[in-house]
PQR file with spaces between the fields and no chain letter, atoms N, CA, C, O and H, PARSE charges and radii, in Angstrom:
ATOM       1  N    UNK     1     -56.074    6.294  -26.738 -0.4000 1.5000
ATOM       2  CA   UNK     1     -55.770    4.944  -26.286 -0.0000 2.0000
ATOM       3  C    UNK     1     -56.163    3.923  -27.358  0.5500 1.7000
ATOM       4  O    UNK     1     -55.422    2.958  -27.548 -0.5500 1.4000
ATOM       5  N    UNK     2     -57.304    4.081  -28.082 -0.4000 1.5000
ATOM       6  CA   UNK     2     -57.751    3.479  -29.087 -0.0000 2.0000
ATOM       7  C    UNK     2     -56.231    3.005  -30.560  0.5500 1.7000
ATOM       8  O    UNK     2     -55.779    2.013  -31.132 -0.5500 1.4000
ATOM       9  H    UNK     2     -57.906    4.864  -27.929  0.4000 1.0000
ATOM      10  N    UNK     3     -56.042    4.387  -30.517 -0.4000 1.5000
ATOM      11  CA   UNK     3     -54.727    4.481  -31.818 -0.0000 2.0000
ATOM      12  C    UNK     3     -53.970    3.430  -31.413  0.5500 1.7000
ATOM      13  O    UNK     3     -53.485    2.686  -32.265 -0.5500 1.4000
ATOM      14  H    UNK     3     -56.410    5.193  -30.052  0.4000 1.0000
ATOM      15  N    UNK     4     -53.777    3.236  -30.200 -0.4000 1.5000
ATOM      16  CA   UNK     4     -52.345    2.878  -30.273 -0.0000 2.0000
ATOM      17  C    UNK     4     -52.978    0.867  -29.768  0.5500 1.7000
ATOM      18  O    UNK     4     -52.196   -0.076  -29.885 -0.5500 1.4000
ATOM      19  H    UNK     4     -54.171    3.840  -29.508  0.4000 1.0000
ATOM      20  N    UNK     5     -54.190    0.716  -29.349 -0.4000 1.5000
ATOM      21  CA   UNK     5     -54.536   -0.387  -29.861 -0.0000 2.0000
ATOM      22  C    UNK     5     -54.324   -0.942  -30.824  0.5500 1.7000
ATOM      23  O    UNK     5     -53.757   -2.031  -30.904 -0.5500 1.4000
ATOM      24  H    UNK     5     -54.825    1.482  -29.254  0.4000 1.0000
ATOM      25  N    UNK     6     -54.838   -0.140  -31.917 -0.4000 1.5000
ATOM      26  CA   UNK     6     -55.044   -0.359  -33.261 -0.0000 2.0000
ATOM      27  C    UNK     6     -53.261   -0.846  -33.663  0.5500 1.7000
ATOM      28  O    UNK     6     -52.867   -1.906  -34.151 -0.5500 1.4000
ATOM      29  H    UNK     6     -55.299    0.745  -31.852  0.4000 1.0000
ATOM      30  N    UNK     7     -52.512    0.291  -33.268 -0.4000 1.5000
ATOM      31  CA   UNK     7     -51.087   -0.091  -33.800 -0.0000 2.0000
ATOM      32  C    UNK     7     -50.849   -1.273  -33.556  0.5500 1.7000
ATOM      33  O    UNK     7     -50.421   -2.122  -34.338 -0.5500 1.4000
ATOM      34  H    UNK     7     -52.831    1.152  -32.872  0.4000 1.0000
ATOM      35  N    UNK     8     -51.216   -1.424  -32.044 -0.4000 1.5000
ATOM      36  CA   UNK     8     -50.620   -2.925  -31.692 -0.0000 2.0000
ATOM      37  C    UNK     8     -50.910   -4.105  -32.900  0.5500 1.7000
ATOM      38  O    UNK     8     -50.115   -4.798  -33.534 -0.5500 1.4000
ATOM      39  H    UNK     8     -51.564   -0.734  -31.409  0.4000 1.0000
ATOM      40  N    UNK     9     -52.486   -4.018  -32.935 -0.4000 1.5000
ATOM      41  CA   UNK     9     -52.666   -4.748  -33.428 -0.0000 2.0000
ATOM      42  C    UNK     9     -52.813   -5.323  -35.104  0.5500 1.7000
ATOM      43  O    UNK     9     -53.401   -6.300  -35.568 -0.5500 1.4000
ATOM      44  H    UNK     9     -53.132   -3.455  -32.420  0.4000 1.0000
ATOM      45  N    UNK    10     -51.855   -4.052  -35.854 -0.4000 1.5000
ATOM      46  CA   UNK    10     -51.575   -4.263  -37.232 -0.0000 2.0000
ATOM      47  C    UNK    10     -50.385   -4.780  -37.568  0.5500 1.7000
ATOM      48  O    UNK    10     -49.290   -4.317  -37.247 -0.5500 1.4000
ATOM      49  H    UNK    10     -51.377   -3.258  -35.478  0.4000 1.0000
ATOM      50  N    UNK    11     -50.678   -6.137  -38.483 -0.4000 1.5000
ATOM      51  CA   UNK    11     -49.665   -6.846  -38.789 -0.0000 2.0000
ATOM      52  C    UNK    11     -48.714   -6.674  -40.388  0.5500 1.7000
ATOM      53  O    UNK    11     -47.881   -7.369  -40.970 -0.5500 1.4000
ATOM      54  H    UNK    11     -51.567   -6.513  -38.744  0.4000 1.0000
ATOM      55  N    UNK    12     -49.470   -5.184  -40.685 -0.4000 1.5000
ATOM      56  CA   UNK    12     -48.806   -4.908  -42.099 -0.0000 2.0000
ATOM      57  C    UNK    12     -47.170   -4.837  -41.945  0.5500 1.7000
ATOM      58  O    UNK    12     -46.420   -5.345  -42.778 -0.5500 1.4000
ATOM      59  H    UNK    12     -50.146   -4.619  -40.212  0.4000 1.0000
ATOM      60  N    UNK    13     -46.672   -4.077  -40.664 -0.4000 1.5000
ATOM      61  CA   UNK    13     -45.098   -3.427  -40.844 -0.0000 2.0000
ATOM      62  C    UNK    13     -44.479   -4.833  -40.429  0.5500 1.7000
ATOM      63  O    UNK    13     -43.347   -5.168  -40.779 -0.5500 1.4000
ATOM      64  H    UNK    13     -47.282   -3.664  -39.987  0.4000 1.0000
ATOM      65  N    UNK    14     -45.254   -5.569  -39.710 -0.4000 1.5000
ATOM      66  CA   UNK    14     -44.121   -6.751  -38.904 -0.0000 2.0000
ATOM      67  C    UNK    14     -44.150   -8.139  -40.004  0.5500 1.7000
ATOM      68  O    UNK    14     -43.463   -9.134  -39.773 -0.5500 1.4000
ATOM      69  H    UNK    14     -46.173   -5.297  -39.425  0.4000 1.0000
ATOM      70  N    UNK    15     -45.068   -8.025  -41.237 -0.4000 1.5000
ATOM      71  CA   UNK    15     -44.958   -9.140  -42.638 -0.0000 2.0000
ATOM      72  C    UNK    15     -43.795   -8.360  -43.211  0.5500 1.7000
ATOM      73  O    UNK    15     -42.690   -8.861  -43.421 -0.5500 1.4000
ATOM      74  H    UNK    15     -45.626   -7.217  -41.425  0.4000 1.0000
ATOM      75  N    UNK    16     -44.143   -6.992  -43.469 -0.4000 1.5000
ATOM      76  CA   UNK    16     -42.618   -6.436  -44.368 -0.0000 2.0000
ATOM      77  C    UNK    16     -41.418   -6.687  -43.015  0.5500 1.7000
ATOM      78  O    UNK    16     -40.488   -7.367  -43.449 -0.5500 1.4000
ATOM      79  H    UNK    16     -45.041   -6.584  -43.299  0.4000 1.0000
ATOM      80  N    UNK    17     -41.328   -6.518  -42.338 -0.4000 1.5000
ATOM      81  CA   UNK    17     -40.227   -6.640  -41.098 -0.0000 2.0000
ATOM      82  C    UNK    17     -39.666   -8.248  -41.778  0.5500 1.7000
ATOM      83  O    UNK    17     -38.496   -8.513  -42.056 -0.5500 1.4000
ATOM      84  H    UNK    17     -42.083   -5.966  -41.985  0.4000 1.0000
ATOM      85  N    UNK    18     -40.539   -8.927  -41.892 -0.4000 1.5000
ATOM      86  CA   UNK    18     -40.143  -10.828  -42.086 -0.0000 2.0000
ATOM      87  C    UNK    18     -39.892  -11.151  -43.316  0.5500 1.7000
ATOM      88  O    UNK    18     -39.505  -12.276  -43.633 -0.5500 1.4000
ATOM      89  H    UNK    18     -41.489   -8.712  -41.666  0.4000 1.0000
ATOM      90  N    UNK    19     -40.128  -10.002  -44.308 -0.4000 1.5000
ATOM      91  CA   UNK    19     -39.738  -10.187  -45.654 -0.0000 2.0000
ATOM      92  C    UNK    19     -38.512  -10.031  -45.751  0.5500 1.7000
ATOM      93  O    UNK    19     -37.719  -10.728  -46.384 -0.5500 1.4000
ATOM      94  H    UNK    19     -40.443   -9.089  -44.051  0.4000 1.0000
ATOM      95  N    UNK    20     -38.247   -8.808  -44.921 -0.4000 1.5000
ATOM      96  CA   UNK    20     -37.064   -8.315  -45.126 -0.0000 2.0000
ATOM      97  C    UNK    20     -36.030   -9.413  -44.712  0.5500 1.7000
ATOM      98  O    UNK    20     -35.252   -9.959  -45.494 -0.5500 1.4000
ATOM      99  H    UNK    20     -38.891   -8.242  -44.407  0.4000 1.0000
ATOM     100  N    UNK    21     -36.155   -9.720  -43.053 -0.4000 1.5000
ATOM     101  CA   UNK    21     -35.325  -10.618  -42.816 -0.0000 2.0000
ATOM     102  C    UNK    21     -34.849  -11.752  -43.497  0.5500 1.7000
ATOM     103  O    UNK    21     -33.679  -12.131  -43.540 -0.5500 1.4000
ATOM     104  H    UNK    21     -36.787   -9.277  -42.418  0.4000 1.0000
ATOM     105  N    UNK    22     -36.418  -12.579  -44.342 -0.4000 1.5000
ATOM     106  CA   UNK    22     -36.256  -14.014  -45.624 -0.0000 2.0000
ATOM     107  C    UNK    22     -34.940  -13.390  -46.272  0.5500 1.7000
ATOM     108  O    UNK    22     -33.870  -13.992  -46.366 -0.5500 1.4000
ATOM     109  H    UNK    22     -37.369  -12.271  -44.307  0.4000 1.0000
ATOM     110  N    UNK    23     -35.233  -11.848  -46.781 -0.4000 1.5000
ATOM     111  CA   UNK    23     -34.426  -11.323  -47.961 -0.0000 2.0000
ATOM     112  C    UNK    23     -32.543  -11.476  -47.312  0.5500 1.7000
ATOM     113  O    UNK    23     -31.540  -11.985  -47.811 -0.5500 1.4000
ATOM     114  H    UNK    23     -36.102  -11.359  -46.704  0.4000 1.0000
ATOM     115  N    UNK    24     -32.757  -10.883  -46.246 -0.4000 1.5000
ATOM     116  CA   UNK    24     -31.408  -10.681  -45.491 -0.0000 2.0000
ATOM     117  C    UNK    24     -30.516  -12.150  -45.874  0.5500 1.7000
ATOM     118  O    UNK    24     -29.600  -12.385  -46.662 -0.5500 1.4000
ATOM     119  H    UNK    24     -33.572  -10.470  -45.840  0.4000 1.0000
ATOM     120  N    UNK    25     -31.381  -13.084  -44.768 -0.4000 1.5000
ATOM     121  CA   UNK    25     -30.730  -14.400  -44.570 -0.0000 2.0000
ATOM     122  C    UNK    25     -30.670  -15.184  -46.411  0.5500 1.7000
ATOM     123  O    UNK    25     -29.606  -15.713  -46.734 -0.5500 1.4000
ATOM     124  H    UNK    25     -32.125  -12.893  -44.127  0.4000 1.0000
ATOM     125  N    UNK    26     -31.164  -15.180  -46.844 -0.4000 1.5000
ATOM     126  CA   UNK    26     -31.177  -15.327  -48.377 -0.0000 2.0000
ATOM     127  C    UNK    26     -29.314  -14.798  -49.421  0.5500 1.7000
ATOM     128  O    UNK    26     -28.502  -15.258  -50.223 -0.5500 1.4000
ATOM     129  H    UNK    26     -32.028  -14.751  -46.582  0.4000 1.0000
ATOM     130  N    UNK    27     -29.605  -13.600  -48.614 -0.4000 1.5000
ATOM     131  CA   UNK    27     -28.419  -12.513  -49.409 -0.0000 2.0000
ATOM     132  C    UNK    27     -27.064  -13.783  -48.268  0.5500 1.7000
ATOM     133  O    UNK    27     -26.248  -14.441  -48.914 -0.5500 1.4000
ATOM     134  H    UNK    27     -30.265  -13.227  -47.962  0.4000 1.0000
ATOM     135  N    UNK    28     -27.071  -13.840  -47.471 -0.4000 1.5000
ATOM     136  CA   UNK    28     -25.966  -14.161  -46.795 -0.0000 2.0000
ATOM     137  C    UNK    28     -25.586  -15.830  -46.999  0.5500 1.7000
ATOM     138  O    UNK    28     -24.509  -16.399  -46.817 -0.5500 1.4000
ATOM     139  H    UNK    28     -27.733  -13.305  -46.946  0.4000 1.0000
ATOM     140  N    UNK    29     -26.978  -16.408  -47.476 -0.4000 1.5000
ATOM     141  CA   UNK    29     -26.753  -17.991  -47.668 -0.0000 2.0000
ATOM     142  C    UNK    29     -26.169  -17.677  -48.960  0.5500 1.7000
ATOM     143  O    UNK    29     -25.082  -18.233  -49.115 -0.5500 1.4000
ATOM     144  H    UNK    29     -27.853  -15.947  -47.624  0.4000 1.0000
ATOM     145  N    UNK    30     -26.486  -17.077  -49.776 -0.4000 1.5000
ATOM     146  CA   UNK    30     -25.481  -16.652  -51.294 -0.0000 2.0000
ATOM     147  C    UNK    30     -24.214  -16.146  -50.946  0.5500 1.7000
ATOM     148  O    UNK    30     -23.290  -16.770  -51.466 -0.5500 1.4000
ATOM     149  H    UNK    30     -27.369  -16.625  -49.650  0.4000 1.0000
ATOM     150  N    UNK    31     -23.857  -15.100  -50.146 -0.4000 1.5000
ATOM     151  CA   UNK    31     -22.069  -15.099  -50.182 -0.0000 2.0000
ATOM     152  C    UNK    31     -21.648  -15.874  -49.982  0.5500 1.7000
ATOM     153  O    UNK    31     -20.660  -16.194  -50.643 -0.5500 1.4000
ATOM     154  H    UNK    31     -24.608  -14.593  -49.724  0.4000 1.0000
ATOM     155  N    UNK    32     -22.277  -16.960  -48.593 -0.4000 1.5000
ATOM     156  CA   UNK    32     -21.380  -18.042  -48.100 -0.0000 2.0000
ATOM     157  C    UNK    32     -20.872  -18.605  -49.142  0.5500 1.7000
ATOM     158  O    UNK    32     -19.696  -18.495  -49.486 -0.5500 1.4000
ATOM     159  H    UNK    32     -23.080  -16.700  -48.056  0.4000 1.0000
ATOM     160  N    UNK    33     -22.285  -19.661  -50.080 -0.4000 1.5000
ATOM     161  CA   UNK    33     -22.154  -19.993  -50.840 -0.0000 2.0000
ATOM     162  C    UNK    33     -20.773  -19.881  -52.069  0.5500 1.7000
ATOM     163  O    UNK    33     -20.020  -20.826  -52.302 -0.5500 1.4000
ATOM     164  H    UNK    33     -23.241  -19.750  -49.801  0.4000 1.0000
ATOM     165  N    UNK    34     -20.681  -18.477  -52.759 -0.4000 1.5000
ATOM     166  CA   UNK    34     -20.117  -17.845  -53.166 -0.0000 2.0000
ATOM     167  C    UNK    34     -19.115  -18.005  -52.652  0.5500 1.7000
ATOM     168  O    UNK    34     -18.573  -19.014  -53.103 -0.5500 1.4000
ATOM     169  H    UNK    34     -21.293  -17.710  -52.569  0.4000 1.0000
ATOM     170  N    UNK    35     -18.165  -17.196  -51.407 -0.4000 1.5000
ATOM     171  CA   UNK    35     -17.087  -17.429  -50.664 -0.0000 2.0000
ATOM     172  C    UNK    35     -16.405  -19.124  -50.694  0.5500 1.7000
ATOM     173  O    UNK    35     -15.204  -19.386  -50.762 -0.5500 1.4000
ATOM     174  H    UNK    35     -18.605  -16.376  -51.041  0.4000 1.0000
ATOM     175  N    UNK    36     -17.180  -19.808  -50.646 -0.4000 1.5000
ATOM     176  CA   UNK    36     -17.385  -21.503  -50.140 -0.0000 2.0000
ATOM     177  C    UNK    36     -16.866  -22.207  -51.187  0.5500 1.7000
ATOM     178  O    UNK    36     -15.864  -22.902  -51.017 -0.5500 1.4000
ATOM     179  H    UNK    36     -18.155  -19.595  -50.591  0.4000 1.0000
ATOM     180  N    UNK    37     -17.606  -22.096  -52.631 -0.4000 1.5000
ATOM     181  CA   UNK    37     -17.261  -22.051  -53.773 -0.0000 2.0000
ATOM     182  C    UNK    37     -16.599  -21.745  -54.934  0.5500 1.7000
ATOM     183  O    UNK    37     -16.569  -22.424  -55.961 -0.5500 1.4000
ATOM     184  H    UNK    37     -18.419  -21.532  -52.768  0.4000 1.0000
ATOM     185  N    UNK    38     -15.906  -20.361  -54.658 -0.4000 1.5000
ATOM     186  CA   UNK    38     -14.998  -19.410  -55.003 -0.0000 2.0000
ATOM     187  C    UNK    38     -13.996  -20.443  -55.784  0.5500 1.7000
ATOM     188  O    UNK    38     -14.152  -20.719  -56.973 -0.5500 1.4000
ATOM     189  H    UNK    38     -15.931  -19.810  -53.824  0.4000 1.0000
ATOM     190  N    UNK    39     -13.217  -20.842  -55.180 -0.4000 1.5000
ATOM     191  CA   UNK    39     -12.026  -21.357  -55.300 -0.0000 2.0000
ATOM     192  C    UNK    39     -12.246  -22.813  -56.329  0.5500 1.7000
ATOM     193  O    UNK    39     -11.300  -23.221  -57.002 -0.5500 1.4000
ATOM     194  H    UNK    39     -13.089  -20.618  -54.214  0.4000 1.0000
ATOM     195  N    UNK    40     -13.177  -23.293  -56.342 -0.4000 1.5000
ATOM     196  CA   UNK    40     -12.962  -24.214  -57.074 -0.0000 2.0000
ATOM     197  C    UNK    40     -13.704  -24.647  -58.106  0.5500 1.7000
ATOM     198  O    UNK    40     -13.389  -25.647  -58.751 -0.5500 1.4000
ATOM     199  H    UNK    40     -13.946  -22.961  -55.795  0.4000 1.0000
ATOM     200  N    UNK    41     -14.982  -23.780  -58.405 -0.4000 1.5000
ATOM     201  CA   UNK    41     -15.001  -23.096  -59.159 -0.0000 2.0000
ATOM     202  C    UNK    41     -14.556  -22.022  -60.279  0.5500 1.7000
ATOM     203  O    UNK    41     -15.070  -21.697  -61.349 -0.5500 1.4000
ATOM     204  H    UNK    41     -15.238  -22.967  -57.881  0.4000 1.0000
ATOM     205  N    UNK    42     -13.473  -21.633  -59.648 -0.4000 1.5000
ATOM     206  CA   UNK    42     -12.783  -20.734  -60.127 -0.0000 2.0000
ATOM     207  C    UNK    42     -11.205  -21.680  -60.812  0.5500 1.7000
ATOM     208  O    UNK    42     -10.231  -21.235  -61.420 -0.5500 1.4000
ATOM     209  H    UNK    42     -13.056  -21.898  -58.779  0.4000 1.0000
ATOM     210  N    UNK    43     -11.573  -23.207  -60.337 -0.4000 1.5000
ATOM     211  CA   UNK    43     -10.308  -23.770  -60.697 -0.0000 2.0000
ATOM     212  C    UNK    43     -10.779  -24.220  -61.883  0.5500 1.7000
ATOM     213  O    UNK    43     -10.118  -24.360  -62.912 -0.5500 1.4000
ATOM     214  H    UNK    43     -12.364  -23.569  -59.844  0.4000 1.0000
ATOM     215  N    UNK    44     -12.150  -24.486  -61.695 -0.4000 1.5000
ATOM     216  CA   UNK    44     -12.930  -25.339  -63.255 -0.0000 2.0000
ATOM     217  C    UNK    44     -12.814  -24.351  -64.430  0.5500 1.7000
ATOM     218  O    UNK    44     -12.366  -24.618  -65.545 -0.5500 1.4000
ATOM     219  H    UNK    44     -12.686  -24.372  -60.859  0.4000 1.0000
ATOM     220  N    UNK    45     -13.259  -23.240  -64.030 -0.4000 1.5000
ATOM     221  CA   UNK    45     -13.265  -22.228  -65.341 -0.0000 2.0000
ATOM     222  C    UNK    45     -11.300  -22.248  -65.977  0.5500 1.7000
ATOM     223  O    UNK    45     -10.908  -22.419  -67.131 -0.5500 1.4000
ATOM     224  H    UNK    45     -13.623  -23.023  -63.124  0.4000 1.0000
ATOM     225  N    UNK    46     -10.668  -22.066  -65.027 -0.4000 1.5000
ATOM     226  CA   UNK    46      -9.125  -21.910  -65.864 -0.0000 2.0000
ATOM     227  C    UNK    46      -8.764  -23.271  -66.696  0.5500 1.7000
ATOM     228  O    UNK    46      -7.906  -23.329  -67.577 -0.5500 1.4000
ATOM     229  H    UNK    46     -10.986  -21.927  -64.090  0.4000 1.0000
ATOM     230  N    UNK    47      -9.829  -24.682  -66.115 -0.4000 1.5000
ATOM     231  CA   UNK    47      -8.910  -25.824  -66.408 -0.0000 2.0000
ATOM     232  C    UNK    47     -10.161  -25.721  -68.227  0.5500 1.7000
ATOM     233  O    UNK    47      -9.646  -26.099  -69.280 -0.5500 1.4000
ATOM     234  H    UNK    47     -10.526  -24.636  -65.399  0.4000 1.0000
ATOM     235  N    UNK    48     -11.292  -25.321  -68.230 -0.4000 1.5000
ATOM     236  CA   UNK    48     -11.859  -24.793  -69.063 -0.0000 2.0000
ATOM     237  C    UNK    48     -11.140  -24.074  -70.342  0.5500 1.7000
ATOM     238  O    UNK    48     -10.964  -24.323  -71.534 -0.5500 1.4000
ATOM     239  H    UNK    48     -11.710  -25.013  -67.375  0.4000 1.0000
ATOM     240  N    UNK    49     -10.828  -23.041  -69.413 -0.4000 1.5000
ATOM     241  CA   UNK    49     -10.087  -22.038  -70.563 -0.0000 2.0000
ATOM     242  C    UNK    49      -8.808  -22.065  -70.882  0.5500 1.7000
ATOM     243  O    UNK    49      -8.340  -21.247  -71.674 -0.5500 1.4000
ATOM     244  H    UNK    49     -10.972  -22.839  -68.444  0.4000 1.0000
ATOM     245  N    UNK    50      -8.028  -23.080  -70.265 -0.4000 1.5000
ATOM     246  CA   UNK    50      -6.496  -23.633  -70.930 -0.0000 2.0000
ATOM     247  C    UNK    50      -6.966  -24.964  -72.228  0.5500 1.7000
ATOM     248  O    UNK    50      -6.194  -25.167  -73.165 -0.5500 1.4000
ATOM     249  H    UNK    50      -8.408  -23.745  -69.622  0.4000 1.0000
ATOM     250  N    UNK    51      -8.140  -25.675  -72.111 -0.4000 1.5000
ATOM     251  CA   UNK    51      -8.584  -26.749  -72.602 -0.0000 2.0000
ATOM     252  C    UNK    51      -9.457  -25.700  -74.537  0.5500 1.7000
ATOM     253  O    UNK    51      -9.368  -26.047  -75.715 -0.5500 1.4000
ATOM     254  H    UNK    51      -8.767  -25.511  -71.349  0.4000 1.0000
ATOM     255  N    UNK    52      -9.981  -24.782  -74.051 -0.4000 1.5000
ATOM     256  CA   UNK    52     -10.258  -23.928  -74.820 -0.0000 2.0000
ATOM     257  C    UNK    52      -8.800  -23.598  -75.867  0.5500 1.7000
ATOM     258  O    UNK    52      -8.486  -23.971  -76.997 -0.5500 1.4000
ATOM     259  H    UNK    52     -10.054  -24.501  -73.094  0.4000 1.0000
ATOM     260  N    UNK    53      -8.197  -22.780  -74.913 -0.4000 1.5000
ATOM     261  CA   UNK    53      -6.898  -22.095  -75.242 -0.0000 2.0000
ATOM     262  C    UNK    53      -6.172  -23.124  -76.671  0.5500 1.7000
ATOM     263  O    UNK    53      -5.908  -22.765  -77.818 -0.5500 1.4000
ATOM     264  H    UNK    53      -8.452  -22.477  -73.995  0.4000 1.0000
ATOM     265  N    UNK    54      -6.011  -24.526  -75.981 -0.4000 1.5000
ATOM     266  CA   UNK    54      -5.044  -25.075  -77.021 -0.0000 2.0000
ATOM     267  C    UNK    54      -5.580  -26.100  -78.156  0.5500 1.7000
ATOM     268  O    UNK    54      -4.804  -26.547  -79.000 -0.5500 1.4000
ATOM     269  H    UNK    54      -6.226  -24.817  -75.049  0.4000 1.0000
């Protein structure tokens, strides 16, 4: 009965549990981002590289 006190009451797995999640929501505010941005961004680099080009 003691052990499983103890489990309860260790907060090592549930800090990595919240890291992970920071990491998750992190990864997904970057695709949006990415996705969101894509396009016109992607218009700057061509108006770039025609300005390059000639």
């Amino acid at each position: 009965m003691q052990w499983i006190r103890q489990l309860a009451a260790d907060e090592n797995g549930q800090s990595l549990a919240e890291y992970g999640l920071l990491t998750a929501l992190i990864a997904v505010a970057c695709i949006v981002a990415v996705k969101t941005l894509g396009g016109s961004i992607q218009a700057k680099f061509m108006t770039l590289a025609d300005s390059i080009a000639e």
